[in-house]
C-alpha positions in Angstrom: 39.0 -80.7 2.1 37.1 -80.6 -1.7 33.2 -80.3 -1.5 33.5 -84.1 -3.2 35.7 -85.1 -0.6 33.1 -83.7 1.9 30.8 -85.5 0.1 32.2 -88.4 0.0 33.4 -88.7 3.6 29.3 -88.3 4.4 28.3 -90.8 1.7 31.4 -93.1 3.8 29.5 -92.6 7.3 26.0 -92.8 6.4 26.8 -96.0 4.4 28.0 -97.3 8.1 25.1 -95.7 9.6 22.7 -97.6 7.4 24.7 -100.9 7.9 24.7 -101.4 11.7 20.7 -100.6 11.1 20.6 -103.3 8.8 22.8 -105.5 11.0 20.2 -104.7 14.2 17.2 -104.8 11.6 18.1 -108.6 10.5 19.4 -109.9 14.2 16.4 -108.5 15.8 13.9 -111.0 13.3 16.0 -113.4 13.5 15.3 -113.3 16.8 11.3 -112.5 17.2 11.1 -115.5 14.6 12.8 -118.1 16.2 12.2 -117.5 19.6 8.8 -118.9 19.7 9.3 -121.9 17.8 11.9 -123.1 20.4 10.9 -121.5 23.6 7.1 -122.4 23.0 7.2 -126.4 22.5 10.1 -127.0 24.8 7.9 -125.1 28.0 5.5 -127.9 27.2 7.8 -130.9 26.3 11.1 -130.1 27.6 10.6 -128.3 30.6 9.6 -130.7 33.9 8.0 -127.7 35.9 4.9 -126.9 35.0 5.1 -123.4 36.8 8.5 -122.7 34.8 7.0 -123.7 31.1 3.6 -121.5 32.4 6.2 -118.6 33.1 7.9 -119.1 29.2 4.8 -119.1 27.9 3.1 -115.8 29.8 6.4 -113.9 28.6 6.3 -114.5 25.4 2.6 -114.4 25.0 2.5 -111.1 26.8 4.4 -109.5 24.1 3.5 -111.1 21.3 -0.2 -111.2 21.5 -2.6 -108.0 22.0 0.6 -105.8 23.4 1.6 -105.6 19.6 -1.8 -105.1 18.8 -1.9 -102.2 21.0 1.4 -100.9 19.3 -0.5 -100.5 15.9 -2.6 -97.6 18.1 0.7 -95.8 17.5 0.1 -94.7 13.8 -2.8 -92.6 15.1 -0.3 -90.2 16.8 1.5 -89.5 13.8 0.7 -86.2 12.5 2.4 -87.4 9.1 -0.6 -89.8 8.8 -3.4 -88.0 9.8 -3.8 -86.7 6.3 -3.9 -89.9 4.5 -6.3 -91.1 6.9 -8.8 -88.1 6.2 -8.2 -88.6 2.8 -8.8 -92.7 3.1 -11.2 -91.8 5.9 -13.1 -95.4 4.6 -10.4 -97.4 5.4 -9.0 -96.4 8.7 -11.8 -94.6 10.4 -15.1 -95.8 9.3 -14.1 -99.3 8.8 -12.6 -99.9 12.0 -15.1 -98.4 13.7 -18.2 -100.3 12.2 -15.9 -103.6 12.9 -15.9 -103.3 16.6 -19.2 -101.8 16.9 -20.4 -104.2 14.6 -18.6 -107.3 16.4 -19.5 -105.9 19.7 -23.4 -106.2 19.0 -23.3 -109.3 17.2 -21.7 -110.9 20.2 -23.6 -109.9 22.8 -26.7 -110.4 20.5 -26.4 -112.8 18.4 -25.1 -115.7 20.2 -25.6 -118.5 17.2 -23.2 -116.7 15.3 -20.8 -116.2 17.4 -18.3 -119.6 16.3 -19.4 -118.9 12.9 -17.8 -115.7 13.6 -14.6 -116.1 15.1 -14.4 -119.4 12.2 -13.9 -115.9 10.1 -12.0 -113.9 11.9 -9.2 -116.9 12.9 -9.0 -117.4 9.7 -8.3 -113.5 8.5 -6.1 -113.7 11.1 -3.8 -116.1 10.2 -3.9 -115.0 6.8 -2.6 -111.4 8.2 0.2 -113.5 10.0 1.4 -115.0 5.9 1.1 -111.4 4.8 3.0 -110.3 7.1 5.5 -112.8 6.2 5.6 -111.6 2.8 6.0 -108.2 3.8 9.4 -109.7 5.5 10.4 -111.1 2.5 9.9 -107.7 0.5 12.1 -105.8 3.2 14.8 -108.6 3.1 14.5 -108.0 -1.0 15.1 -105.1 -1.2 18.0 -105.0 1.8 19.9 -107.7 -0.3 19.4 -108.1 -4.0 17.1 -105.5 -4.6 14.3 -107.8 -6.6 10.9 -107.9 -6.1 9.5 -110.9 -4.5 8.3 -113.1 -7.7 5.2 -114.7 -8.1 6.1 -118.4 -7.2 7.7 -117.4 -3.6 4.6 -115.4 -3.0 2.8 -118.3 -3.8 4.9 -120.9 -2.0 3.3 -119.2 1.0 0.1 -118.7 0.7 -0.2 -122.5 0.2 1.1 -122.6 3.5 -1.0 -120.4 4.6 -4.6 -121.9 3.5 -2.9 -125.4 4.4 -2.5 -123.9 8.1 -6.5 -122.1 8.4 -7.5 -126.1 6.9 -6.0 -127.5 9.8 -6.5 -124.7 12.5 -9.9 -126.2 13.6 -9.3 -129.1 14.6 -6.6 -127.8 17.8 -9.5 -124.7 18.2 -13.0 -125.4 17.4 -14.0 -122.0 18.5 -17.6 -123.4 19.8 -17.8 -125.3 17.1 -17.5 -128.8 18.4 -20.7 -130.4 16.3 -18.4 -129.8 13.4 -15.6 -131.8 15.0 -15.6 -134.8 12.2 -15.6 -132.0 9.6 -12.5 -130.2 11.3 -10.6 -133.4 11.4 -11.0 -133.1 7.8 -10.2 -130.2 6.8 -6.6 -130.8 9.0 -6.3 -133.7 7.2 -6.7 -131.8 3.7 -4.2 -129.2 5.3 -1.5 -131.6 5.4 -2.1 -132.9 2.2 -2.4 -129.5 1.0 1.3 -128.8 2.8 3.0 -131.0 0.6 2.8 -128.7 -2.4 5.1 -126.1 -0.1 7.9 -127.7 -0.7 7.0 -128.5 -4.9 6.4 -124.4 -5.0 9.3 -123.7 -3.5 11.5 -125.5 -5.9 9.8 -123.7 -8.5 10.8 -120.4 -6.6 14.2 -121.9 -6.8 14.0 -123.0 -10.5 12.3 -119.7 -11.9 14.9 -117.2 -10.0 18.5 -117.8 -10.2 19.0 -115.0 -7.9 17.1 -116.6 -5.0 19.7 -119.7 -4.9 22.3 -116.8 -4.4 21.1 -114.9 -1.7 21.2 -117.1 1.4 19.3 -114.8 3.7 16.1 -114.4 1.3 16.1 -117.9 0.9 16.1 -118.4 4.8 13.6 -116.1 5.1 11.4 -117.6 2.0 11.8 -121.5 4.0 10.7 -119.6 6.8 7.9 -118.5 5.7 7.0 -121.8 4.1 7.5 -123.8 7.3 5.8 -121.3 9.3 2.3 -122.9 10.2 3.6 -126.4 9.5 3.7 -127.2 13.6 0.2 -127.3 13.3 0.4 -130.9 11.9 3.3 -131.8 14.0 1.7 -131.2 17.7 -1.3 -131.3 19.1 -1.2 -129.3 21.8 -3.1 -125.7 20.7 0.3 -123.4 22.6 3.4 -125.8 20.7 1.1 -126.3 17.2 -0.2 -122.7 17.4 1.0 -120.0 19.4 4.6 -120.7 17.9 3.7 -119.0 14.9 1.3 -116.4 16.5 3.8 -114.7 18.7 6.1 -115.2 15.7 4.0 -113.2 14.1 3.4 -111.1 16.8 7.0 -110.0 18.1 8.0 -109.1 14.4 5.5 -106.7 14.2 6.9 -105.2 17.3 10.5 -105.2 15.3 8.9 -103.4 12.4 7.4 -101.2 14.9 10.1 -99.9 16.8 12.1 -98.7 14.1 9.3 -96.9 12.5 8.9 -95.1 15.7 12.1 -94.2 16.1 12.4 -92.7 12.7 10.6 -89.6 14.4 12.9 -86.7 14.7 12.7 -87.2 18.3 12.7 -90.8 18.6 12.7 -91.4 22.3 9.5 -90.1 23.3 8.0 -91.7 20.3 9.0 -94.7 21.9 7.9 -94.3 24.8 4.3 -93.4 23.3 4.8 -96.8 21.0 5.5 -98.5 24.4 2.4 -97.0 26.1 -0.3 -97.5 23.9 1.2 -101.2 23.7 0.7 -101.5 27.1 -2.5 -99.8 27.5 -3.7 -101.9 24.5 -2.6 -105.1 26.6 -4.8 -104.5 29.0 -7.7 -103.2 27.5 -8.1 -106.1 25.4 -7.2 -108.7 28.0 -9.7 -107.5 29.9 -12.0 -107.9 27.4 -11.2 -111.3 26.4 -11.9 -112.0 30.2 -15.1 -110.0 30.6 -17.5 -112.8 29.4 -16.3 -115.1 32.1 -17.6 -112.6 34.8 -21.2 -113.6 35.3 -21.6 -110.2 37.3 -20.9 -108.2 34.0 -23.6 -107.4 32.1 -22.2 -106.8 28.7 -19.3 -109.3 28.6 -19.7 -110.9 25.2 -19.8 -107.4 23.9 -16.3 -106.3 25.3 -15.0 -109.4 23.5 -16.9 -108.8 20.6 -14.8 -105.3 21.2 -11.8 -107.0 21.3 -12.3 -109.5 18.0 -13.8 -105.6 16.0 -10.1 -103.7 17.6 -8.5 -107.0 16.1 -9.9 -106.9 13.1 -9.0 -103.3 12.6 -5.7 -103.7 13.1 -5.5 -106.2 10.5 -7.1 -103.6 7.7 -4.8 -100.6 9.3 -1.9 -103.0 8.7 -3.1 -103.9 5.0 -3.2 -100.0 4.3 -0.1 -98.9 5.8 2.1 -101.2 4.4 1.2 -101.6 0.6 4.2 -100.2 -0.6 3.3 -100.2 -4.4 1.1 -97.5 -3.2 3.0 -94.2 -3.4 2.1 -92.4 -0.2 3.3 -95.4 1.9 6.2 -95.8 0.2 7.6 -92.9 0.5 6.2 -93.0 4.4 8.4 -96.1 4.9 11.2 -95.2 2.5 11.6 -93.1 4.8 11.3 -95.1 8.3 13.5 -98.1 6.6 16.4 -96.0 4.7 18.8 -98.1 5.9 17.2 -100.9 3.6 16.3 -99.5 0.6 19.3 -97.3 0.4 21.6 -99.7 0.9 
């Protein structure tokens, strides 16, 4: 055989290579998406043991909340990284750790402050779940059609997005129960607020020609714009809330798993992925407990840990995946090959 025909015989089974990754890639969200948002409401509405709808819910809960936290610990282990984290040194070491030492005292301390303060961080936090979602968006992008995500679908969800913190309160008021009357508001302004979703994202359709042809972006675009609207169709905090959360959460894990295995030995850094996950679970679950002890001493401050580690992983996540900033993007060019060279 020629050198081309070499070539082209490689170009032949990397191009299969690259699609079966894409195929697993795409089932695999599909999958973490939906899963919540039927298994979630139907253990509390369709299911007739309690024990058996408690079970659903532990499962998915136990995956999708602090183990995928714990999972982010993972980019700390990656020599490739360690550079750009000395050089951004603000960012992903300093930051981090003021948050949870910072969170840890103000909790333990400052006990007036404490609503006020997970009013913020519930908030960030849901507003990391959108991003997240537009991150989604981007991969399926540039999988498919290859064109940036344009300005109307990125804003077709963050309307969702502020429309699902303005109703958020009233199913968690976080301590905050003397503001009840103003939380019943501000979900009543979120639904309102919800039915420009739909208005945007006929403008999305409108403005891009491209987006009417490309079924799974525009799938993945309703998905995103429907994606906190249980919150004003239940009112029980696991079907209107934790839907979306461990939607949120069991993606990241998909995103996870095939950066770790883009190592050049991928199954121990899987097995490190899956360990720090499930050290992480613990760790914070404990902490999350520790101020219902009356024995411990220093409870408030483990969760005030816990909310700080949280909070951390959101600004390690807003770093690490800003692809218009070269360094990541050729760090996850290079974990994701099998969508951006297709």
């Amino acid at each position: 055989m020629t050198v081309v025909s070499y070539q082209g015989l490689a170009a032949e089974v990397s191009g299969r290579k690259h699609a079966r990754a894409w195929q697993l890639f795409v089932g695999l969200l599909v999958l973490a998406s939906a899963l919540p948002f039927a298994a979630l409401p139907f253990s509390q509405h369709g299911v007739a043991d309690p024990q058996t709808g408690l079970a659903i819910v532990a499962v998915i809960t136990f995956l999708g909340a602090n183990f995928h936290v714990g999972a982010s610990a993972w980019f700390y282990t990656d020599g490739a990284l360690w550079g750009h984290f000395r050089e951004h040194r603000l960012r992903y070491l300093i930051v981090p750790a003021l948050l949870i030492v910072g969170c840890a005292a103000l909790f333990q301390f400052a006990p007036p402050v404490r609503g006020f303060m997970l009013a913020g961080f519930f908030s960030w936090q849901l507003w990391h779940y959108q991003k997240q979602n537009i991150g989604l968006l981007s991969f399926v992008a540039a999988g498919t059609d290859g064109v940036s995500v344009s300005i109307w679908e990125r804003r077709t969800l963050m309307i969702a997005a502020v429309a699902g913190i303005a109703g958020y309160f009233s199913l968690n008021p976080i301590g905050l129960q003397r503001f009840a009357p103003e939380f019943a508001l501000l979900h009543r302004a979120g639904a309102l607020l919800y039915l420009a979703v739909p208005v945007a994202f006929a403008v999305a359709l409108v403005k891009n020609a491209g987006l009417r042809r490309n079924p799974l972006r525009l799938v993945c675009l309703a998905f995103g714009a429907a994606f906190f609207l249980s919150t004003f169709l239940f009112d029980d905090m696991i079907s209107a809330t934790a839907s979306y959360a461990m939607a949120h959460g069991l993606q990241y894990l998909v995103f996870m798993g095939f950066v770790a295995a883009g190592r050049p030995r991928p199954v121990p850094s899987l097995l490190m992925l899956v360990g720090l996950a499930l050290l992480g679970t613990v760790v914070l679950n404990g902490a999350i407990e520790a101020p219902g002890l009356p024995s411990l001493g220093y409870g408030f401050a483990l969760y005030g840990a816990f909310v700080g580690v949280t909070m951390s992983h959101f600004v390690l996540d807003a770093g690490l995946w800003r692809l218009r900033e070269p360094f990541q993007r050729r760090y996850m060019r290079e974990k994701f090959r099998f969508v951006f060279d297709r």
